[in-house]
C-alpha positions in Angstrom: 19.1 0.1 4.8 18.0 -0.1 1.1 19.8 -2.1 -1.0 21.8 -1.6 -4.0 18.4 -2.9 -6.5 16.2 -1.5 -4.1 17.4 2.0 -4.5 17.9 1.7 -8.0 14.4 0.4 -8.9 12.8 3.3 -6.7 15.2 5.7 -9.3 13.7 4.1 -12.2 10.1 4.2 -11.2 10.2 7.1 -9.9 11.6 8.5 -13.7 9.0 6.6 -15.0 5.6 7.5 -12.9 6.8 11.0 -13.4 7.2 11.3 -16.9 4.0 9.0 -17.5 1.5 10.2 -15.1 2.5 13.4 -13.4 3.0 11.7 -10.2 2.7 13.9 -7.2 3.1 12.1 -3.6 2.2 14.2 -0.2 2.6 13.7 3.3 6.1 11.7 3.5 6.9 13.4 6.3 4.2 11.3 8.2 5.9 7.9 7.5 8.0 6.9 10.8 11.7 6.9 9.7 12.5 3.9 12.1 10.5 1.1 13.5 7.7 -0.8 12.6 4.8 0.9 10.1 1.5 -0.2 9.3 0.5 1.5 6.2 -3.3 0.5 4.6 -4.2 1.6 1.4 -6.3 1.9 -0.9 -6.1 -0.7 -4.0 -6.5 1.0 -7.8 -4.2 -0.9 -9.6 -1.9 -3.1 -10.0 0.6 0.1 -9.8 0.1 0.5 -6.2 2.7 -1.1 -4.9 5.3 0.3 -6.9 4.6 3.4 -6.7 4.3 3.3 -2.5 7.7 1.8 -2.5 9.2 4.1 -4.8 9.0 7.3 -2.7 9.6 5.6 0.7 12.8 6.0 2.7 13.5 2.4 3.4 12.6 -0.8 1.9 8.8 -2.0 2.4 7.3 -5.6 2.8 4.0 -6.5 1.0 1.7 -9.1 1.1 0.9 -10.7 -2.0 -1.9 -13.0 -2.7 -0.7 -16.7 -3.0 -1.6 -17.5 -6.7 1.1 -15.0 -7.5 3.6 -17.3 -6.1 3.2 -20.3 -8.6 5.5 -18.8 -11.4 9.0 -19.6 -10.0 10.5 -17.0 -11.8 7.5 -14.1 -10.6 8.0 -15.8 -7.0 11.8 -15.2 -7.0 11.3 -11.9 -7.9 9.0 -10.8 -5.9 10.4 -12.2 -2.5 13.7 -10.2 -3.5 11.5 -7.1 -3.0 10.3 -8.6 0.8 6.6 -9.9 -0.4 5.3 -12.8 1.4 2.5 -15.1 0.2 -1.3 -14.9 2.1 -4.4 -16.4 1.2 -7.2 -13.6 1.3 -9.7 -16.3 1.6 -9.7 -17.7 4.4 -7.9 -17.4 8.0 -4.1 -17.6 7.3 -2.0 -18.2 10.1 1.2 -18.5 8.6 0.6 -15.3 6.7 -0.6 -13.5 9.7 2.3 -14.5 11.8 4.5 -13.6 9.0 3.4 -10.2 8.7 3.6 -9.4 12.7 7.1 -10.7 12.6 8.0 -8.6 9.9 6.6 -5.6 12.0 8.3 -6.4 15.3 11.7 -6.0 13.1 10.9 -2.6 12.2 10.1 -3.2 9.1 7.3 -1.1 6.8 4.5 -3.5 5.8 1.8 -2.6 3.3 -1.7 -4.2 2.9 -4.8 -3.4 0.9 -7.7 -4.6 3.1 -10.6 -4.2 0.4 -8.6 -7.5 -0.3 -8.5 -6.5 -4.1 -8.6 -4.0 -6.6 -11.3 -1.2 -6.9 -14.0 -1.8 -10.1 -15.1 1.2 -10.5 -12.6 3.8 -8.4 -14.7 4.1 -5.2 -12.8 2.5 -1.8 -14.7 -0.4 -0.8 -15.2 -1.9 2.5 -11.9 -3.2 3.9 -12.0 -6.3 6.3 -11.3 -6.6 9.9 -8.3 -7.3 11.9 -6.1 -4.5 10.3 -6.2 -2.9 13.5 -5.7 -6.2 15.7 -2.5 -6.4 13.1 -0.7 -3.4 14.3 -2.0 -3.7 17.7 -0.4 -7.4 18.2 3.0 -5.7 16.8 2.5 -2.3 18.8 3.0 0.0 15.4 0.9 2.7 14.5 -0.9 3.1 11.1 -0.2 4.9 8.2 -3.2 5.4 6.0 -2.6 5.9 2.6 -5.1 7.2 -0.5 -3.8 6.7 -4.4 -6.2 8.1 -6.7 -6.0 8.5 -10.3 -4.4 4.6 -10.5 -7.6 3.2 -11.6 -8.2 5.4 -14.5 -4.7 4.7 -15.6 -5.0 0.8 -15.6 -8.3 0.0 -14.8 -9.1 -3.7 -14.0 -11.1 -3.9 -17.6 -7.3 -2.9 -19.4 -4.4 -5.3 -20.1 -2.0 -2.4 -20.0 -1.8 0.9 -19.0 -2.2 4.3 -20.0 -1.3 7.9 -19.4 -3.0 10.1 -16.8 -2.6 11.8 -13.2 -1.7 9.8 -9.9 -1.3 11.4 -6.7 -0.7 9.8 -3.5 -1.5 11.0 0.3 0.1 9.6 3.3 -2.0 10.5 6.3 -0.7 11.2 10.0 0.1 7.9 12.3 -3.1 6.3 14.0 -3.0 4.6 17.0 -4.0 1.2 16.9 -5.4 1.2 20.1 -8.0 3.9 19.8 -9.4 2.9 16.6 -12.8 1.2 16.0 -15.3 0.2 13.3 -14.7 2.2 10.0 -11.6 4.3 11.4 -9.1 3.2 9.3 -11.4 3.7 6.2 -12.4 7.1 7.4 -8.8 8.2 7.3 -8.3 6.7 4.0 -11.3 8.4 2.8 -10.7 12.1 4.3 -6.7 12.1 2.9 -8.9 13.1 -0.7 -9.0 16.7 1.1 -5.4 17.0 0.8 -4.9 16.5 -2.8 -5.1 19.7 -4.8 -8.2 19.9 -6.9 -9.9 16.6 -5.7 -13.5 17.0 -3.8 -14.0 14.0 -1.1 -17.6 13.6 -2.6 -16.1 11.7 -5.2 -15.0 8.6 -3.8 
């Protein structure tokens, strides 16, 4: 159940992406509307989270990279809105063990496995053990494609600026079926299903 901040956040966003960048968001109807959910994006902007929790049924959990956590004030708010600290450096138990937890409750958790934000638009190679992830916590795997995030607030910009974002969430994988670049591929090929966009691009 989405509480009272929660929903009202989503309301505000939502106002806001859609007035300031023509947001469009397709394939809802792919996200599992109970139990655990694995979805792996892409990673544009520093948008992306908030605009993959705004059009989502039910509160989502996040991993956030740990330096984010040493403003007390940023940390409290944050972990209001279910984000949990990892290092993407090295081998994080905690974090790992965190996140599986957090699917076995039914929970939606969403990572970025290029492990940081695109430089020039393109989807990078996304590390190993995604898969492993939603295996260990039997969910399947939603990928999801944002484009148009990074020309709107590109790493090189301090703040943001108005554009076109449109997001695609792709049909459940299987966990145990995938292998090498799977997850990637499906991030990849969800470019078809946005109106006007060519999958040479990325």
């Amino acid at each position: 159940m989405r509480r009272w901040w929660w929903w009202l956040s989503q309301a505000l966003a939502r106002a806001g992406a859609n007035s300031l960048w023509k947001f469009r968001a397709f394939g809802l109807e792919n996200i599992p509307p109970t139990g655990g959910v694995l979805l792996v994006s892409n990673h544009q902007s520093f948008l992306d989270p908030v605009l993959i929790a705004m059009v989502l049924p039910r509160e989502m959990h996040f991993m956030a990279r740990r330096t984010l956590f040493r403003n007390p004030v940023f940390r409290a708010l944050i972990v209001g809105y279910n984000a949990f600290a990892i290092d993407r450096d090295s081998a994080d138990v905690k974090g790992v063990k965190s996140a599986i937890a957090r699917l076995e409750a039914g929970n939606i958790l969403l990572v970025f496995p290029e492990g940081t934000r695109t430089g020039d638009g393109s989807i990078g190679r996304m590390k190993p053990g995604i898969g492993v992830l939603a295996e260990r916590a039997a969910v399947p795997i939603v990928p999801v494609l944002i484009e148009g995030a990074h020309e709107v607030w590109p790493k090189s910009r301090r703040f943001p600026r108005f554009g076109r974002i449109s997001m695609v969430f792709g049909k459940p994988l299987d966990p145990k079926t995938i292998a090498g670049d799977a997850i990637r591929d499906a991030v990849v090929g969800l470019k078809g299903e946005i109106p006007g966009c060519r999958i040479g691009s990325l």
